[in-house]
matplotlib code that plots the C-alpha trace (Angstrom):
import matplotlib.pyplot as plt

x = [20.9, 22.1, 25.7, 26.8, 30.3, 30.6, 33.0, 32.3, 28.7, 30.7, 31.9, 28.8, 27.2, 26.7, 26.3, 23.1, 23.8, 21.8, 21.9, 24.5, 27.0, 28.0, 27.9, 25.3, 24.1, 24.3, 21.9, 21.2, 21.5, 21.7, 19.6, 21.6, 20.2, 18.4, 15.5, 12.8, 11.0, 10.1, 12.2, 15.6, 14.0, 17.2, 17.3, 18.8, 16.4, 17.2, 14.7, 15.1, 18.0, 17.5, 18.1, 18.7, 18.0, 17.2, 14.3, 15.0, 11.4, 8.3, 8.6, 11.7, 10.9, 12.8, 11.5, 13.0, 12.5, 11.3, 11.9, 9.4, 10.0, 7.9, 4.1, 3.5, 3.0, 5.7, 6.0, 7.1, 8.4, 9.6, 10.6, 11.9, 12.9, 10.6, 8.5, 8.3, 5.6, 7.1, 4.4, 5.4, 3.4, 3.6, 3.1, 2.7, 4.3, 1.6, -1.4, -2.1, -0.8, -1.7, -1.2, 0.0, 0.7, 0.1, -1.0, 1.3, 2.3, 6.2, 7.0, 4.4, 4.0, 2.1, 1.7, 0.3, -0.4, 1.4, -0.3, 2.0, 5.8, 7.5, 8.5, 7.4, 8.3, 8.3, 7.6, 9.1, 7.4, 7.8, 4.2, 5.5, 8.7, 12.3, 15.2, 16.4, 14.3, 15.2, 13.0, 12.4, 11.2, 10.6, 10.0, 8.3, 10.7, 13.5, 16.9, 17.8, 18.8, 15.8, 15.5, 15.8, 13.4, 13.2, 10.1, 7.7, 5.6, 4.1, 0.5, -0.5, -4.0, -6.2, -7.0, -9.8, -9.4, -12.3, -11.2, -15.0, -17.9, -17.8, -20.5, -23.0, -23.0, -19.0, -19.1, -14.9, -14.9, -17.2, -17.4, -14.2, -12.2, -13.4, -15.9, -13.0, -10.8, -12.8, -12.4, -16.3, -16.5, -18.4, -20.9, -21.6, -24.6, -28.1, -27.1, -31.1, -31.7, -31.7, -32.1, -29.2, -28.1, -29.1, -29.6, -28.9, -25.6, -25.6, -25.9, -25.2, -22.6, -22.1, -19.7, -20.5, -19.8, -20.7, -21.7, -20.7, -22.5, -20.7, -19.6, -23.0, -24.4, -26.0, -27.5, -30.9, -29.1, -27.3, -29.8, -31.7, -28.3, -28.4, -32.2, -33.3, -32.9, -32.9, -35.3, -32.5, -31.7, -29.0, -29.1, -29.1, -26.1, -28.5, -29.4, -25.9, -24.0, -27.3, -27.1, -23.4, -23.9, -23.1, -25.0, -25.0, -26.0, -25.7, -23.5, -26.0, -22.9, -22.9, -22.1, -24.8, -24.7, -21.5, -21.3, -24.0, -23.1, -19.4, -19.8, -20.1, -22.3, -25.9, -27.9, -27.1, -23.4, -23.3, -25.6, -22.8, -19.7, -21.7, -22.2, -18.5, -17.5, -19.7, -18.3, -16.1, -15.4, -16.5, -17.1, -16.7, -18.6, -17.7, -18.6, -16.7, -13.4, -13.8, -17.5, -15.6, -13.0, -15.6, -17.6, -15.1, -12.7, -12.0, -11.1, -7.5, -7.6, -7.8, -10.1, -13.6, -14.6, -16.2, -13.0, -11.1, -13.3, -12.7, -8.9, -8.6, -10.9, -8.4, -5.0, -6.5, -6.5, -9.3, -11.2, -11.4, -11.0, -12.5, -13.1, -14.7, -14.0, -14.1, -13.7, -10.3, -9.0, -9.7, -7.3, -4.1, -2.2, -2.8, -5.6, -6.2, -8.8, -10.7, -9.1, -7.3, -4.4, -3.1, -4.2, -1.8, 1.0, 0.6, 0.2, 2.8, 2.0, -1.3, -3.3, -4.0, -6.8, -8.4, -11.6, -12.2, -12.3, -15.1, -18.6, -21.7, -23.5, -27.2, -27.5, -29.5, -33.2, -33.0, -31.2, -27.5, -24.9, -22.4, -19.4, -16.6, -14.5, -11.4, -12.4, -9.6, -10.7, -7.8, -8.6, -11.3, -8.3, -6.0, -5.8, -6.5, -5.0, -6.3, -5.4, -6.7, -7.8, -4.0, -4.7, -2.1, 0.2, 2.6, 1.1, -1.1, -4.3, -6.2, -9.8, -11.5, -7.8, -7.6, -11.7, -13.2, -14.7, -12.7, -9.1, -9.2, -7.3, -5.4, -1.5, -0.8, -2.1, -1.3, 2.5, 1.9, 0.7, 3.5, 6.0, 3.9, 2.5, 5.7, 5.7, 7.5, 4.8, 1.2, -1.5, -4.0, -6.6, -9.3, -13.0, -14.4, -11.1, -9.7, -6.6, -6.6, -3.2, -3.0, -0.2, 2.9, 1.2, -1.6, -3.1, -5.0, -8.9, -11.6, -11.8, -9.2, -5.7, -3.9, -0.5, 1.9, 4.3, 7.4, 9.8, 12.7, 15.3, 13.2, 14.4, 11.9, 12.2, 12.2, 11.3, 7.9, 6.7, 6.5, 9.1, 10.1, 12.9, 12.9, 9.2, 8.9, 5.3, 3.7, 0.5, -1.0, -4.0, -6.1, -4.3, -0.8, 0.4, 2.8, 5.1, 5.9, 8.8, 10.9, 8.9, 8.8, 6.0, 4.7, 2.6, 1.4, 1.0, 3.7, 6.4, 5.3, 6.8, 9.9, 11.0, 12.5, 9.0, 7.0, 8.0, 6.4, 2.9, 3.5, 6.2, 5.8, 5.2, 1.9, 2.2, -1.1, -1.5, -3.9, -2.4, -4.9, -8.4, -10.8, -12.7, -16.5, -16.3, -14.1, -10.4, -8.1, -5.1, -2.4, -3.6, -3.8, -0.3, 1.1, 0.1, 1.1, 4.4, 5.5, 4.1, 5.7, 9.4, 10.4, 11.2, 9.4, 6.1, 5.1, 2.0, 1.5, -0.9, -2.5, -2.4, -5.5, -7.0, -6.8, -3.4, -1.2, 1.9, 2.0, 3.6, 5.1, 4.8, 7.4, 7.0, 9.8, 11.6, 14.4, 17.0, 14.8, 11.3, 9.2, 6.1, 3.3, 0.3, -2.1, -1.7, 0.1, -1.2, -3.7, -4.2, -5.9, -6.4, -4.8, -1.2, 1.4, 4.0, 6.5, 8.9, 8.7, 9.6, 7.9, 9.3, 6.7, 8.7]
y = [-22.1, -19.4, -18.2, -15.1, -14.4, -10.4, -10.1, -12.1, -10.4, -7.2, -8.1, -9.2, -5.8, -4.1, 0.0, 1.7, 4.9, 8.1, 11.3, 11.3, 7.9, 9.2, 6.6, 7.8, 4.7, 0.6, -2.0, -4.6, -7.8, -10.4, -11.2, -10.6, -12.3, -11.8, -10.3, -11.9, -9.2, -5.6, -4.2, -6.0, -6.0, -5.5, -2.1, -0.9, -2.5, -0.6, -1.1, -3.2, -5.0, -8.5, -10.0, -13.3, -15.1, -18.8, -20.1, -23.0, -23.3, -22.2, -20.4, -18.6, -14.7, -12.5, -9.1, -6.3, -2.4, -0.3, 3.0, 5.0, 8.7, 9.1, 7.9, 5.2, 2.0, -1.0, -3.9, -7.2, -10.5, -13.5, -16.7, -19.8, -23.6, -26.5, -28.4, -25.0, -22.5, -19.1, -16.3, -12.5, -9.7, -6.1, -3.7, -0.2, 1.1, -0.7, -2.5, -5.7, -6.2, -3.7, -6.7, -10.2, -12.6, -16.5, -18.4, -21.4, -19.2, -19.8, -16.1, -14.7, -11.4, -8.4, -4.6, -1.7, 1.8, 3.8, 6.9, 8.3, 8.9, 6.7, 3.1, 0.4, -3.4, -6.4, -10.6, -13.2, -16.7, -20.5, -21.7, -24.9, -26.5, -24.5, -23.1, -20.4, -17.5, -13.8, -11.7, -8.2, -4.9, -2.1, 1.2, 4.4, 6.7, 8.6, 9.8, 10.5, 8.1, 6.8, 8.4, 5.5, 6.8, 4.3, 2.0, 1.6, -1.9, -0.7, -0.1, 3.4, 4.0, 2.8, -0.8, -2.5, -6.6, -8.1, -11.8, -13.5, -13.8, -10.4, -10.6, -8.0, -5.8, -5.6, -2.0, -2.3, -3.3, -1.5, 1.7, 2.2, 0.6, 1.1, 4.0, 5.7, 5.3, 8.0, 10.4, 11.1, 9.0, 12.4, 10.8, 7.4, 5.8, 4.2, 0.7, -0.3, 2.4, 1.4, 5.2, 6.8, 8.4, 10.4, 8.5, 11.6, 11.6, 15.5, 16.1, 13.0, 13.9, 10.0, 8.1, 6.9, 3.3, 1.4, -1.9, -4.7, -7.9, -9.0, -12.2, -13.3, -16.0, -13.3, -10.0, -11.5, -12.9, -9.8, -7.5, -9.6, -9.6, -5.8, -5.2, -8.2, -9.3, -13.4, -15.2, -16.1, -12.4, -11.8, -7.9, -7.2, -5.1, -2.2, -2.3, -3.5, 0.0, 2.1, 0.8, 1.5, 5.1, 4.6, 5.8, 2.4, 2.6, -0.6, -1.8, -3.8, -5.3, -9.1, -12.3, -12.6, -8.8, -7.3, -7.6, -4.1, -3.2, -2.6, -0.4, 2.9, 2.8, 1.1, 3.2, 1.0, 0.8, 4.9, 5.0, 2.5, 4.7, 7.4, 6.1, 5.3, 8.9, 10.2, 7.0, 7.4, 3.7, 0.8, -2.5, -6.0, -8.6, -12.3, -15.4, -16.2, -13.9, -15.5, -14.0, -10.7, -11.2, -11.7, -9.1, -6.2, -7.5, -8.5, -11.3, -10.7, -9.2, -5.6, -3.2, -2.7, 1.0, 0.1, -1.3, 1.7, 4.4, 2.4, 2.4, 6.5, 7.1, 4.9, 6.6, 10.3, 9.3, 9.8, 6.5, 3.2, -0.6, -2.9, -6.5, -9.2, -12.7, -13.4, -9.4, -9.7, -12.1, -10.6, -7.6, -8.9, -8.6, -12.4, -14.3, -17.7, -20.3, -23.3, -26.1, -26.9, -27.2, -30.5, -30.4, -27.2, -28.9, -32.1, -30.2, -27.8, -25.5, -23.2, -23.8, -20.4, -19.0, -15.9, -14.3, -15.6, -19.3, -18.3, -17.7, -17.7, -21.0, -20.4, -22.3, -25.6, -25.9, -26.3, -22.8, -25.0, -22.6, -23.3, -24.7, -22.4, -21.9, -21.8, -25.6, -27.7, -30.6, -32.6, -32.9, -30.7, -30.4, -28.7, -24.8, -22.5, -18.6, -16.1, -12.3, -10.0, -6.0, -5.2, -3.0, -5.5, -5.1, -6.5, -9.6, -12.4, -12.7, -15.3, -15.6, -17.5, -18.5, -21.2, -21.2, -23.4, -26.9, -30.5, -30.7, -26.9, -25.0, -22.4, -22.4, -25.2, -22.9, -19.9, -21.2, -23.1, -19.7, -17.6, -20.4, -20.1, -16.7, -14.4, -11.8, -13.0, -11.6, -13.3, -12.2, -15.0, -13.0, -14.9, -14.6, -11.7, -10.1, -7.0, -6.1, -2.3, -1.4, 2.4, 2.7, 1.3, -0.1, -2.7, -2.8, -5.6, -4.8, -7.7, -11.0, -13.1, -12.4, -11.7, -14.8, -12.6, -15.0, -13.5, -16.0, -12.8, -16.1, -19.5, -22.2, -23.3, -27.0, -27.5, -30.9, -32.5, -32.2, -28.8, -28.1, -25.1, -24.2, -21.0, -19.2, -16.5, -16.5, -14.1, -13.6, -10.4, -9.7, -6.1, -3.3, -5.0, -3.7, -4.9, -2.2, -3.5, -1.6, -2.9, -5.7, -4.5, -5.4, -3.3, -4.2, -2.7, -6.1, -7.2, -9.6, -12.1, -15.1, -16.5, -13.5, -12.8, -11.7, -14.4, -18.3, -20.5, -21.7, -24.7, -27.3, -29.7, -29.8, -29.9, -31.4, -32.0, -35.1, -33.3, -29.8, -28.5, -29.8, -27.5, -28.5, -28.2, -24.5, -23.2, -23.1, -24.9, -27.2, -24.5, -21.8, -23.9, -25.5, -22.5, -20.4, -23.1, -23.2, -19.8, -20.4, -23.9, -24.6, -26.5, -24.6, -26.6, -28.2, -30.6, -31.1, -33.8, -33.5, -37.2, -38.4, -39.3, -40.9, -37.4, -36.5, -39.2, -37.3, -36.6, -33.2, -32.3, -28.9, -27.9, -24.1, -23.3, -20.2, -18.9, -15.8, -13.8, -14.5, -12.6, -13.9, -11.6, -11.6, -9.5, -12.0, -14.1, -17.9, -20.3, -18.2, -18.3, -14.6, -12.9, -13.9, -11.1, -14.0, -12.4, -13.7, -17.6, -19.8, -22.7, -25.9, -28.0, -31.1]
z = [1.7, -0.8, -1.0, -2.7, -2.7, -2.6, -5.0, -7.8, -7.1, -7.5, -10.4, -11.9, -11.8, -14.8, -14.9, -15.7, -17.9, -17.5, -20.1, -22.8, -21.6, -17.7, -15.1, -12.3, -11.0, -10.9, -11.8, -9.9, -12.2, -9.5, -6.0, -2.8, 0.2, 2.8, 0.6, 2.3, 3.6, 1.7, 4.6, 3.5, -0.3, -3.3, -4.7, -7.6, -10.4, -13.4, -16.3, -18.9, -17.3, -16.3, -12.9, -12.2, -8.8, -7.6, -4.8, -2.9, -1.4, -1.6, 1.1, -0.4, -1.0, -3.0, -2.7, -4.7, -4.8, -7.8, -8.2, -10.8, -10.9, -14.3, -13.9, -16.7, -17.4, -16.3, -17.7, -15.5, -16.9, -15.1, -16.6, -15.1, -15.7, -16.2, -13.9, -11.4, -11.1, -10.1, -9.7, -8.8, -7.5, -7.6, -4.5, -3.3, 0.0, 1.6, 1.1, -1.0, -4.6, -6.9, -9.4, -9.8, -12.0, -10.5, -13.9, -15.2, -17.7, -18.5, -18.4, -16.6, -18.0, -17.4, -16.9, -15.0, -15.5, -12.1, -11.9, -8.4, -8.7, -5.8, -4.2, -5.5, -4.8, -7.1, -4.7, -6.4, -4.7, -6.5, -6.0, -6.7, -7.0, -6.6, -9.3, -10.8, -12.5, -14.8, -13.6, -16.1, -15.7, -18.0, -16.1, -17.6, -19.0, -16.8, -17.6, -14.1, -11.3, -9.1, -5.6, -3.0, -0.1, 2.8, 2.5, 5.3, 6.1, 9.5, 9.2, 8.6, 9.5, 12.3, 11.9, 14.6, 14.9, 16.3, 16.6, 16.3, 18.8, 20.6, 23.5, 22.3, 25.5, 25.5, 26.1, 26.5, 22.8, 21.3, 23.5, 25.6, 22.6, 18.9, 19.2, 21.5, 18.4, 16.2, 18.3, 19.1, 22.3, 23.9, 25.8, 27.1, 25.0, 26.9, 25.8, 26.1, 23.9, 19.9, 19.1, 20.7, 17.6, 14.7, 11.3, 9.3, 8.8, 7.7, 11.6, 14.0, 16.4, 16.3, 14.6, 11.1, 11.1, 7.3, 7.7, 5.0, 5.8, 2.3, 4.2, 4.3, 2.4, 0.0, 0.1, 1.6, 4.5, 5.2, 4.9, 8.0, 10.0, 9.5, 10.3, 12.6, 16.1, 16.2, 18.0, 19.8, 21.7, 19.3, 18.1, 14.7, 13.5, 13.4, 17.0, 18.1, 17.2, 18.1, 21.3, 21.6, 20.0, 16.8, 13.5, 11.5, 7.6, 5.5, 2.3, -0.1, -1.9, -1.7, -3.1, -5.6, -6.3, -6.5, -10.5, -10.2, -6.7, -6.2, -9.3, -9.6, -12.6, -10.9, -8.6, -5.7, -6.1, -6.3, -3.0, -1.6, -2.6, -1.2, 1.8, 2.7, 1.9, 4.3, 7.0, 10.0, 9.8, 7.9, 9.9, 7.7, 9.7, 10.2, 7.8, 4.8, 3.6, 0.3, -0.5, 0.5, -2.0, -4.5, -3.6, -3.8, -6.2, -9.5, -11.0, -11.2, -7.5, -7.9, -6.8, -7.7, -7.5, -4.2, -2.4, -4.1, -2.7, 0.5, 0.2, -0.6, 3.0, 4.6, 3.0, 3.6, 7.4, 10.1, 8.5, 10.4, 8.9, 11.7, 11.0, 13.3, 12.7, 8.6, 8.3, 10.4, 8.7, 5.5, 6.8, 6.0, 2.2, 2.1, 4.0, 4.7, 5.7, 6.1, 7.3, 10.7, 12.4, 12.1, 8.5, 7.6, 9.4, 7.1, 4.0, 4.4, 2.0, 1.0, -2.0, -3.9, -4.9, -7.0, -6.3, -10.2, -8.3, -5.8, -8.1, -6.1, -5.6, -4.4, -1.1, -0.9, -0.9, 3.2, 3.4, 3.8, 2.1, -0.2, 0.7, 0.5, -2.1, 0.4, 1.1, -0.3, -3.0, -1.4, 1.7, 3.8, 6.8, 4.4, 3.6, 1.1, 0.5, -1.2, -2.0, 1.3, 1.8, 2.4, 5.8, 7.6, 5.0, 7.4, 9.4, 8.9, 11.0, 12.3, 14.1, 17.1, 18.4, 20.3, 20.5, 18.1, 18.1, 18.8, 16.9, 15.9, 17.9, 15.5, 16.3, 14.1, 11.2, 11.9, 12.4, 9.1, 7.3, 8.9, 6.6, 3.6, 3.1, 4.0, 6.8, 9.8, 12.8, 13.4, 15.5, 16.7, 18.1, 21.1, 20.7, 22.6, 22.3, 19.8, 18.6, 17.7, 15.5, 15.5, 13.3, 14.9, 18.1, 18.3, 21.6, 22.9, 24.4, 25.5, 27.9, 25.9, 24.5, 21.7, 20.4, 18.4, 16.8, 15.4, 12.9, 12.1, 14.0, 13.3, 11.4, 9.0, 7.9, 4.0, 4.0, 3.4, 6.9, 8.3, 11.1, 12.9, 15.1, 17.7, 17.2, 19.0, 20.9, 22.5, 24.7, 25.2, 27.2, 27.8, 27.9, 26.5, 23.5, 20.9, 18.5, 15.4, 14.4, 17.2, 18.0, 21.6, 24.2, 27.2, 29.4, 33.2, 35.1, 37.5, 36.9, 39.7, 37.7, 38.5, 39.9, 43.4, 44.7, 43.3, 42.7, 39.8, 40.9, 39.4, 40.5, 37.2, 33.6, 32.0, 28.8, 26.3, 24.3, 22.0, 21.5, 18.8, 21.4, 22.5, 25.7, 26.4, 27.8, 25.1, 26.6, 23.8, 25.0, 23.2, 25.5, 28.8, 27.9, 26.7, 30.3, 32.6, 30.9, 32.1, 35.7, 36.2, 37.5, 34.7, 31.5, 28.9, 28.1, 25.4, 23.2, 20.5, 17.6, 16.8, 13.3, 12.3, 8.8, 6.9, 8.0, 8.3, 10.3, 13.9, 15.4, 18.4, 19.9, 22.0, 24.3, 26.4, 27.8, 27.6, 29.0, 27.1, 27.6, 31.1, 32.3, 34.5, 35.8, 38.3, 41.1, 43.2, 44.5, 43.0, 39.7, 36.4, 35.5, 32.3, 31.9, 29.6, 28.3, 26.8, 24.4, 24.9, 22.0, 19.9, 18.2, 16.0, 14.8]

ax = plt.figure().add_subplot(projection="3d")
ax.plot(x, y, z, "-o")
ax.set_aspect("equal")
plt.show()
């Protein structure tokens, strides 16, 4: 724990002096905490004068606000002791870093050229180890005091969250839901039809939707995922939004092409920036995230001329980022991947990653794909982060909640992520299930749910096992809907919980002893545990994640309610339908 005693703080501040020697402002030479968050970031950063601060973990983060009223270049240095790794990244009002520095450089240095007047904000995060750093910025020139405007972390656009496995004929999804949210839902498409709208995108009266199959193996896969049914009965992307009324046109920007193909010097990476200025919407489908961060950045994570005719659409509003499965989780400032639950837990940290460390492989002779560059050397359980799109500027993401195979179910990770990455809210989004975040609200459409895990009051251990005290966790079915800014939930099913009208269906405790299992027909233990918690007379349940050869710790998952936390549901008796829990808490010890 840091302590800062305010008035030998006070007097450690030095004055910044503007025009000929008057005293119009004060620098900042010092962290004050809580600066975890951009919202509580430190302002007063002055340049050229030095601040000192410490982190105690590395999941310590020390955010700080900068102030440039003169377009230029800055300049940021930050050194620190031996034996740590401190990294730092630089950020806009929103959106992923515009730059970062996360060598073992001892300082790591480095510059960029702002070309807008405004807020800025400077992450300081130990990649390994703890102590204390100087971190050093040299703004472009000004002679007057910076204008502190408020920042902002909510999302600003429209951002669409499929979380992986959609049925094809979800017309709630892809109808009702998504093609609703650009505003040229006029008519209700023949879903047998795969010519309901006009391929000329001069004239369609349908919405424009860009496909990137960049998660693909390769281009060659993705161009058959955009133009082929399977043998199977699955619809090729094509067919998919022609039958839901769209007017689909394809991204040829892949893996093994983006070197030519994010450009905007080659034919094809012209025809590409051409197509998503015309686009209403672009749609990133599932697969790898990692093969997306190759594919539309650079080495050193910024923006190909692709992704940054992209991000302009989405900042001169009426343009649509929707993801499904990799393509969600791809979203966020940071994402993450590979690996499972119990794995995260006993690694306790994220291993990170540039798009410089994920060059394509060609898959195998029998068509097997690479494996992943997110896969970690250590130990295929653990995790692995890399830079993200920045549309979620201010959650993490993650896919197939609670859906996927024996030992996978995804709290354990996402509550592991939610430590190591930074922002304090998570959404865990089902399969067949969307979360659509129209700027300040993100409202929940599909057959599954939506966990939203907020950590603003948890405890997070800081020893070698990951612990946690007091999550907040959510779960959010169709229709519910989540604000960010005051983190409140509304939902139109009845309170039939607990309450006067409606007594706990169940009269005892179901408690897992494999937390993180998936059963045959899909339904994970955290889900069913999770449910019968706020339906059952007592107020906790417990679930225990086995050890096993890879990950020699054991965990213990502990929901419970509290004053706080509400519980509804369309029904009353023998139920099973779509529960609203509202503000339960987690422990993982």
């Amino acid at each position: 724990m840091k302590i800062v005693w305010k008035s030998m703080l006070a007097a450690s501040l030095a004055s910044c002096l503007w025009g000929s020697g008057v005293m119009a402002a004060t620098c900042l030479t010092a962290e004050v905490e809580p600066n975890n968050t951009d919202a509580t970031a430190n302002a007063g950063l002055c340049s050229g004068t030095q601040v000192s601060g410490s982190l105690s973990s590395t999941s310590d983060l020390d955010w700080y606000k900068v102030v440039v009223t003169t377009p230029g270049t800055i300049d940021i240095s930050l050194s620190h002791g031996n034996g740590v790794d401190f990294d730092w990244y630089f950020y806009g009002l929103t959106g992923a870093p515009l730059i970062y520095k996360s060598t073992v450089n001892n300082p790591e240095t480095g510059s960029y050229k702002v070309t807008t007047a405004g807020t800025y904000f400077i992450r300081v995060k130990s990649y390994q180890g703890s102590g204390n750093y100087t971190l050093n910025v040299k703004l472009p020139g000004s002679t007057t005091p910076p204008v502190d405007p408020p920042p902002t972390s909510v999302v600003t656009g429209k951002v669409w969250l499929n979380g992986g496995k959609i049925l094809q004929e979800n017309a709630s999804i892809f109808v009702g839901g998504l093609r609703q949210a650009t505003g040229k839902n006029t008519n209700t498409p023949n879903i047998n039809s795969v010519t309901n709208c006009d391929t000329n995108w001069s004239t369609t009266q349908c919405p424009r939707v860009a496909i990137i199959t960049a998660a693909a193996v390769n281009q060659a896969d993705g161009v058959d995922k955009f133009t082929n049914d399977t043998a199977t009965g699955a619809w090729s992307y094509y067919n998919l939004f022609q039958r839901h009324g769209f007017a689909p046109k394809h991204i040829l920007s892949h893996h093994d092409t983006y070197a030519s193909n994010s450009g905007s010097t080659s034919t094809t990476g012209q025809a590409n920036i051409g197509i998503i200025n015309q686009a209403d919407l672009v749609y990133v489908i599932g697969g790898d995230q990692s093969r997306l961060a190759r594919t539309f950045l650079t080495d050193d994570g910024s923006d190909s001329p692709l992704m940054a005719t992209i991000r302009a659409r989405y900042a001169a509003g009426n343009f649509i980022y929707a993801g499904d499965s990799a393509g969600t989780a791809y979203a966020p400032s940071t994402s993450y991947g590979e690996g499972i639950s119990i794995g995260y837990l006993n690694q306790n940290t994220l291993r990170a990653i540039t798009p410089a460390n994920c060059p394509y492989v060609a898959p195998a002779s029998d068509g097997t794909p690479a494996p992943s560059c997110l896969t970690n050397s250590n130990n295929a359980d653990y995790g692995t982060k890399i830079k993200g799109f920045g549309f979620v500027p201010n959650a993490n993401v993650d896919t197939h909640f609670d859906n996927r195979a024996s030992r996978s179910g995804r709290l354990g990770r996402l509550l592991a992520a939610l430590k190591n990455i930074g922002p304090n809210v998570a959404y865990g989004v089902d399969q067949d299930t969307a979360l659509y975040l129209n700027g300040d609200v993100a409202t929940v459409y599909g057959t599954g749910g939506v966990f939203v895990a907020e950590a603003t009051a948890t405890n997070f251990g800081s020893g070698s096992r990951f612990s946690a005290d007091s999550v907040r966790l959510s779960y959010l079915t169709a229709g519910d809907s989540f604000k960010f800014s005051d983190r409140t939930i509304t939902t139109s099913k009845t309170q039939l919980i607990g309450s006067s009208t409606g007594a706990y269906q169940y009269s005892s405790a179901l408690n897992s002893s494999d937390i993180f299992a998936v059963d045959a027909s899909g339904i994970g233990s955290s889900s069913a545990t999770f449910k019968h918690m706020i339906d059952q007379t007592p107020i906790s349940s417990t679930g225990t994640a086995p050890s096993d050869r890879n990950n020699p710790s054991s965990f213990v998952l502990n929901f419970r309610r509290d004053a706080v936390t509400r519980g509804y549901k369309n029904a009353t008796g023998s139920y099973s339908g779509p529960y609203t829990i509202v503000k339960a808490l987690v422990d993982v010890n």
